[in-house]
Structure formats: structure tokens, C-alpha cells
TORGUTI-652519 format. One record per residue: x, y, z of N, C-alpha, C in turn. Coordinates in nm, 3 decimals. Layout:
[rec [X,Y,Z],[X,Y,Z],[X,Y,Z]]
...
end
This chain:
[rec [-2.397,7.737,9.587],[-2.507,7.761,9.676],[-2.635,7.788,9.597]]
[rec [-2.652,7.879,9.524],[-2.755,7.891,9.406],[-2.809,7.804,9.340]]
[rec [-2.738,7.708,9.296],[-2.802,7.517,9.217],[-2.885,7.503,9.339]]
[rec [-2.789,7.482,9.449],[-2.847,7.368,9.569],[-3.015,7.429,9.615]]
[rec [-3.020,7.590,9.595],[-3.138,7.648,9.643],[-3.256,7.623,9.503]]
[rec [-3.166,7.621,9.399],[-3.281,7.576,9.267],[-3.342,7.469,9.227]]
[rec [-3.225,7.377,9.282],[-3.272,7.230,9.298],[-3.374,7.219,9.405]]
[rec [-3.356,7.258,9.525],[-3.435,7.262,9.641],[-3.565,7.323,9.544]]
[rec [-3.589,7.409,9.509],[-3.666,7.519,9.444],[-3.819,7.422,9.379]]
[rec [-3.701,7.315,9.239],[-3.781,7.263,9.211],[-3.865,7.129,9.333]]
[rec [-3.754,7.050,9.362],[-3.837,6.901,9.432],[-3.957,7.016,9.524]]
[rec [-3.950,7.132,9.587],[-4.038,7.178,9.620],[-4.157,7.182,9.587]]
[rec [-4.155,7.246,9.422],[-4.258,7.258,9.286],[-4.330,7.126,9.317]]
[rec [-4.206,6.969,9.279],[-4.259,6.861,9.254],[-4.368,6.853,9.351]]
[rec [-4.327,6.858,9.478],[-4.375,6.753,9.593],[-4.507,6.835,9.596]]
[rec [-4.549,6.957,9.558],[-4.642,7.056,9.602],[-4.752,6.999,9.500]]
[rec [-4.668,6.990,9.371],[-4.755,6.939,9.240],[-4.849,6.795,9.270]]
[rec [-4.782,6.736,9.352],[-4.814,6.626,9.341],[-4.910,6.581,9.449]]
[rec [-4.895,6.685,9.569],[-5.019,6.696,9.651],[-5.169,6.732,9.587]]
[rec [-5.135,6.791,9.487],[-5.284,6.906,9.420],[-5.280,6.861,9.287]]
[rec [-5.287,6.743,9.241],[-5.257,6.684,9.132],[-5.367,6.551,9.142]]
[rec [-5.430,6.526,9.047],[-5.551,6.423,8.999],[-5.521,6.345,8.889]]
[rec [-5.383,6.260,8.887],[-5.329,6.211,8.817],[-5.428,6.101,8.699]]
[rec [-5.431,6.063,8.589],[-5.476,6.004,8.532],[-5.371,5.896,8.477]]
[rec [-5.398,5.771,8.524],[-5.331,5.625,8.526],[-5.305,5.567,8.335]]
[rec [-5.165,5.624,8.266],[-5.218,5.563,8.179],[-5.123,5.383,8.168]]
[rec [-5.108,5.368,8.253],[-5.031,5.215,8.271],[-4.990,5.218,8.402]]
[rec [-5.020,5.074,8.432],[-4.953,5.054,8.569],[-5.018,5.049,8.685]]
[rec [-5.021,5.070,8.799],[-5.103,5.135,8.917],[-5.005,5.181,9.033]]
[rec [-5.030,5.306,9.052],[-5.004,5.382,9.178],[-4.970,5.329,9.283]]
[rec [-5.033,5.224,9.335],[-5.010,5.119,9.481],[-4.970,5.002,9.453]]
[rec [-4.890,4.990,9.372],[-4.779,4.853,9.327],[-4.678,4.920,9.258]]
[rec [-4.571,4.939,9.376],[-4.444,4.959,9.310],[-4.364,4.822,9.220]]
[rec [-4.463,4.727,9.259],[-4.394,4.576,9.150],[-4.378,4.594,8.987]]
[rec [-4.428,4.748,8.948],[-4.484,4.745,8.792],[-4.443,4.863,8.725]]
[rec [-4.406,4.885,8.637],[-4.419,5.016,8.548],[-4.532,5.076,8.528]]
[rec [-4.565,5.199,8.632],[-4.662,5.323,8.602],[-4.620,5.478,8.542]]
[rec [-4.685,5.489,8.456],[-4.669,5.600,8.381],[-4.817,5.694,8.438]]
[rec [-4.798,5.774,8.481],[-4.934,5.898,8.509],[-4.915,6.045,8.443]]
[rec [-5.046,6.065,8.352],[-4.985,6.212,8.309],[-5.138,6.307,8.387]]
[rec [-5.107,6.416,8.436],[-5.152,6.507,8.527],[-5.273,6.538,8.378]]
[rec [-5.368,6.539,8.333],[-5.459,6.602,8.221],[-5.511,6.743,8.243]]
[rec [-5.490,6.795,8.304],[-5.462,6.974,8.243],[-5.372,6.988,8.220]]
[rec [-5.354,7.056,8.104],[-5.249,7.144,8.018],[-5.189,7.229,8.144]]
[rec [-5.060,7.203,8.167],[-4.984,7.396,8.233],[-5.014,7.493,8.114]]
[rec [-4.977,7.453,7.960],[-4.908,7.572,7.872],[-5.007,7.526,7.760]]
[rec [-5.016,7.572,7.651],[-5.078,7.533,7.526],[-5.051,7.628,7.446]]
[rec [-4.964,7.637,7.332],[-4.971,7.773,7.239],[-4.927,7.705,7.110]]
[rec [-4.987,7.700,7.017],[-5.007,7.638,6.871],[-5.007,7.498,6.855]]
[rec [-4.898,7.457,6.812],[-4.875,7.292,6.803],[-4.806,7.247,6.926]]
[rec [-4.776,7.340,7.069],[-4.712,7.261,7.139],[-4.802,7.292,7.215]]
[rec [-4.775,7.202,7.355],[-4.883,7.158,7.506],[-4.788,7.103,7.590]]
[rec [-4.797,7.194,7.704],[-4.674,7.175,7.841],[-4.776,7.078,7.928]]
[rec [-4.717,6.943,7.960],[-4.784,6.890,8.071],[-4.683,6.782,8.182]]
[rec [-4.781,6.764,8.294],[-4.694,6.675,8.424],[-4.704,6.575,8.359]]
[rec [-4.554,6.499,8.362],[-4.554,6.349,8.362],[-4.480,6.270,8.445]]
[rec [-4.528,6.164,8.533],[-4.461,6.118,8.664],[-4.457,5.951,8.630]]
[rec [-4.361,5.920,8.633],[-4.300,5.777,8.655],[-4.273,5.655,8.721]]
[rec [-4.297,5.565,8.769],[-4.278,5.499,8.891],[-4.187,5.365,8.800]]
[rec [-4.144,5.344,8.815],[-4.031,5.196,8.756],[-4.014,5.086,8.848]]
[rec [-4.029,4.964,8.826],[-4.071,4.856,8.853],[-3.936,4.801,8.850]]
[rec [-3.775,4.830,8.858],[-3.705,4.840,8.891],[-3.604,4.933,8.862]]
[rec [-3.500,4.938,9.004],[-3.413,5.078,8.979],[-3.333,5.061,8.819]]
[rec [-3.328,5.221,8.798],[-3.304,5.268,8.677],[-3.190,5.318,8.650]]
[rec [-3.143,5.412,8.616],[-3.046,5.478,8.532],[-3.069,5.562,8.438]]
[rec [-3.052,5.699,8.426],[-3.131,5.739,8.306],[-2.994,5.789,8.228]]
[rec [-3.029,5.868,8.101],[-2.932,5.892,8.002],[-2.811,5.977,8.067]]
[rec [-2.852,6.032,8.190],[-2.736,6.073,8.214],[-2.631,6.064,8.334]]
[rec [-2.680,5.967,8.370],[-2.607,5.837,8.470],[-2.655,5.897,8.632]]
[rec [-2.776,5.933,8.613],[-2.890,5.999,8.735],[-2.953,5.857,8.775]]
[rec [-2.940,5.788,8.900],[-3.031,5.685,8.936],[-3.144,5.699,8.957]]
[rec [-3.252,5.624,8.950],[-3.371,5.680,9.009],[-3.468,5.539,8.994]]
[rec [-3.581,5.536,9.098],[-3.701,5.432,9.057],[-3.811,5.533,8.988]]
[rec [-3.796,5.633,9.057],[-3.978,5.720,8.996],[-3.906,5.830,8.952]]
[rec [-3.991,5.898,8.927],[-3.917,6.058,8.862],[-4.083,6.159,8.828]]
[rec [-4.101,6.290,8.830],[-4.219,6.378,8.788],[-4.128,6.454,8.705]]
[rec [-4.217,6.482,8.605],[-4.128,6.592,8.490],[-4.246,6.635,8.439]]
[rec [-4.177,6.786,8.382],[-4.302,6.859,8.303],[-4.235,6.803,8.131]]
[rec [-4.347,6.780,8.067],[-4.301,6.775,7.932],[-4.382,6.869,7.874]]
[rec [-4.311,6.871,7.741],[-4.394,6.977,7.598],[-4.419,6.913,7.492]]
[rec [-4.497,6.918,7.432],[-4.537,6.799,7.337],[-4.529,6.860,7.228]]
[rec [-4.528,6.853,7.091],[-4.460,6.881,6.981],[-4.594,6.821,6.907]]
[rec [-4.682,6.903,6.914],[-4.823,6.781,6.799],[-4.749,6.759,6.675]]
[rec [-4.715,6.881,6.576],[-4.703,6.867,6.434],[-4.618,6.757,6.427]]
[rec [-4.501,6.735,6.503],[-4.400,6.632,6.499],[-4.466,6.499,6.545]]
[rec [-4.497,6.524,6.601],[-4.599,6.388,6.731],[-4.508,6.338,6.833]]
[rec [-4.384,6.425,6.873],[-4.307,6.381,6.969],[-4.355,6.436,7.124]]
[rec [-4.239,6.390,7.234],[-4.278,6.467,7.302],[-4.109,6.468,7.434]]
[rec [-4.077,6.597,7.486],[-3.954,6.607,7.518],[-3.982,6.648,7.688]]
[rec [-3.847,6.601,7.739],[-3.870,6.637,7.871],[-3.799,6.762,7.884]]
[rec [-3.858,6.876,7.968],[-3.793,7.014,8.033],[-3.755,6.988,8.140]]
[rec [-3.783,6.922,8.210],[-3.780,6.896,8.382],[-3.799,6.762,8.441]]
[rec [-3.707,6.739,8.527],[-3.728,6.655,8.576],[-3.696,6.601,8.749]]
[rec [-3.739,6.545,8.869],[-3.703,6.521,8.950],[-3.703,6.368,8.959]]
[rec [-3.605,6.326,9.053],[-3.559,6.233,9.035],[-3.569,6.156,9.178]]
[rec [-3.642,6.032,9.237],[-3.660,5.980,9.332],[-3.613,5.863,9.369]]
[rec [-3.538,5.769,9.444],[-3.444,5.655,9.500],[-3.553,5.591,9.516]]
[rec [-3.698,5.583,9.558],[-3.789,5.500,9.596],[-3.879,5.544,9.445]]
[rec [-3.937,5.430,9.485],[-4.068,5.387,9.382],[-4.220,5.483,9.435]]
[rec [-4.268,5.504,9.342],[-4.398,5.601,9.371],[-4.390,5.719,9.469]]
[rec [-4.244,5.820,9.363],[-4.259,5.917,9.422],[-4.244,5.926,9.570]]
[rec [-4.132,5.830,9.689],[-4.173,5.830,9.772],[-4.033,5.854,9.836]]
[rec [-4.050,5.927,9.961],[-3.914,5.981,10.052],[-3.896,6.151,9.926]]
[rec [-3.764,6.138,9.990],[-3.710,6.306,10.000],[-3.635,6.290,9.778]]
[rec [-3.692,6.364,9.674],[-3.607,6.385,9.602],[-3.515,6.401,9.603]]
[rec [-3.394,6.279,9.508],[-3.239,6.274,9.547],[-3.191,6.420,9.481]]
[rec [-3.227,6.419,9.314],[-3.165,6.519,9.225],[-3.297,6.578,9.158]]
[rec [-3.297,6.733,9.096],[-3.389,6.811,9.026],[-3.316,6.855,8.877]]
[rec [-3.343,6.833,8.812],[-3.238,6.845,8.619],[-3.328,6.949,8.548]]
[rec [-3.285,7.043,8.504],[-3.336,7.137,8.431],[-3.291,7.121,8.287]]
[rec [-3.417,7.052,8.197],[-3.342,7.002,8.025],[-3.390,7.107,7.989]]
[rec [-3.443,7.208,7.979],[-3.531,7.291,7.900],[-3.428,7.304,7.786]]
[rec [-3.243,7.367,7.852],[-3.158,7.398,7.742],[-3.092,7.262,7.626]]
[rec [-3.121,7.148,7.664],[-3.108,7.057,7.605],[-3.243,6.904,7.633]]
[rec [-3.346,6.926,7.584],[-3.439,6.878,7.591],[-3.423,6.716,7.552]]
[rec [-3.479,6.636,7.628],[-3.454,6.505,7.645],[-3.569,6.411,7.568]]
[rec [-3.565,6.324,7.502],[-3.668,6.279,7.435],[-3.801,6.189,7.557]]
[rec [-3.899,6.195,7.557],[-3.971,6.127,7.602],[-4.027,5.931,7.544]]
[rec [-3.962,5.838,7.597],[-3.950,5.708,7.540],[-3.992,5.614,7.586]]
[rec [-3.984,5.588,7.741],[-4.059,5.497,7.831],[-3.962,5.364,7.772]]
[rec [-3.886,5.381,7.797],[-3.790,5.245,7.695],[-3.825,5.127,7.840]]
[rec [-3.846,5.002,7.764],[-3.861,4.903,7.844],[-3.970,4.881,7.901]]
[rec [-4.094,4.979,7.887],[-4.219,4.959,7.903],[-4.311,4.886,7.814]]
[rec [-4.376,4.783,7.843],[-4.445,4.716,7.789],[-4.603,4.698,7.798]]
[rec [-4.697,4.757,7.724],[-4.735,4.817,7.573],[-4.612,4.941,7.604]]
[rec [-4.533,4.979,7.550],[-4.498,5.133,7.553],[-4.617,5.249,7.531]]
[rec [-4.613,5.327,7.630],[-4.717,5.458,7.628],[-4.723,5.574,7.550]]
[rec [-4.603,5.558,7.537],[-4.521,5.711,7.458],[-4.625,5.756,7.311]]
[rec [-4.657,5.689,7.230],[-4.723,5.717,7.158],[-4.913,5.778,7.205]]
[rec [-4.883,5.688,7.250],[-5.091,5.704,7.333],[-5.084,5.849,7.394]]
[rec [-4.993,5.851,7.484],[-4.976,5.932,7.577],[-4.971,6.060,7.457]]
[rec [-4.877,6.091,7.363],[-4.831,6.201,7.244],[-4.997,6.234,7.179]]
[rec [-5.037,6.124,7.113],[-5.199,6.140,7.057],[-5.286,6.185,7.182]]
[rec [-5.288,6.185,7.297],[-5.404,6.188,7.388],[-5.369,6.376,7.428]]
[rec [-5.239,6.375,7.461],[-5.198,6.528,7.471],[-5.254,6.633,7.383]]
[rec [-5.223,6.553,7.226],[-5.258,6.655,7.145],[-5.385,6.698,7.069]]
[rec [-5.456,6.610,7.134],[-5.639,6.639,7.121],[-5.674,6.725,7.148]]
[rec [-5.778,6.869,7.102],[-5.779,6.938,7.106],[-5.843,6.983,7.252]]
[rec [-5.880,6.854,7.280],[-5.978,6.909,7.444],[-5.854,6.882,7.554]]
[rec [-5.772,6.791,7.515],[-5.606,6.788,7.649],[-5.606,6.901,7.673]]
end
């Protein structure tokens, strides 16, 4: 009973985030689920030395599968970015059956205790790098 209310807990977070959220397009577009969009939210949640907590939301241009056999077309996750390393990892994530974030979140995954790499695999330019340098500018 406790998961089911934490899971609930987060897609709550998501769906709220994403009402009050001014997403910045870095591939793709928002109103064509035909394509791979990547959007990262540009205020910082967190910032403390070399790392920077921020929204990153997904839309996939076809259904997916992720590493841990979670289906999904779109997904919102908070990531933390790792400047000194130049990586960047997922803490969170929700997970959506439709494209652009749309209908009721199927599943909500809490990586914080085992943090997931951020990769965009199969995206073409891949973002993952742009996206890592643009985070860790000192004005992100």
C-alpha cells in the first residue's frame, strides 16, 4: 500500500511539474509525437559544487523499453549532473504509454539508490552531451 501511495506521490509531482514548467526544446518538437523530443526544464531544482539537479522529459518517436524492462513512449525525470565528470544520471523517473507526456502515468521509479546513466540511445544528433555542457554553465 505505501509504494502504490509513493508512486501515486510522484506521477502527482510529475503532472504538477509539468503544468508550471517552461520547457526549453533541445531536439524534436512537442506537437509531433512522429519524432524524438528531448526537453530540459532550465532552472536548476539543486546546485551545490560540481553537481546541478534538473527536469528532463522525453517523448520517443516509437514505443520503448528501458533498461529495466519498464515500457514507455515519453517519460519526465529529475536528473543530477556531475560537471567535473561531464556525465549526467537519472534519480527519477515517470514513465508514460503515450507519447508527449500524455494520459494517466503507467509506473514512477525511484533511481536515486542506484542511479541510471543519462544516454538518449538511438537519438539522432544525440543530446546527451549538449544537454551535460549546457547544464553545467555557470548561469544553468
Amino acid at each position: 500500500m505505501r509504494r502504490w501511495f509513493v508512486l501515486l506521490a510522484l506521477a502527482a509531482a510529475a503532472v504538477q511539474a509539468q503544468a508550471a514548467t517552461d520547457w526549453f526544446t533541445v531536439t524534436g518538437s512537442p506537437d509531433d509525437a512522429s519524432v524524438n523530443t528531448v526537453q530540459v526544464d532550465p532552472v536548476a531544482i539543486k546546485a551545490a559544487g560540481n553537481f546541478k539537479t534538473m527536469n528532463v522529459r522525453v517523448s520517443r518517436s516509437e514505443p520503448r523499453i528501458n533498461w529495466d524492462g519498464v515500457p514507455y513512449r515519453s517519460y519526465e525525470s529529475r536528473v543530477i549532473f556531475d560537471c567535473r565528470a561531464g556525465k549526467a544520471t537519472y534519480l527519477y523517473a515517470t514513465y508514460y504509454l503515450q507519447p508527449l507526456w500524455q494520459g494517466a502515468p503507467h509506473k514512477a521509479v525511484d533511481y536515486a539508490g542506484q542511479p541510471r546513466p543519462m544516454l538518449f540511445r538511438d537519438v539522432e544528433p544525440n543530446p546527451t552531451e549538449r544537454i551535460v555542457r549546457a547544464a553545467c554553465r555557470p548561469s544553468a
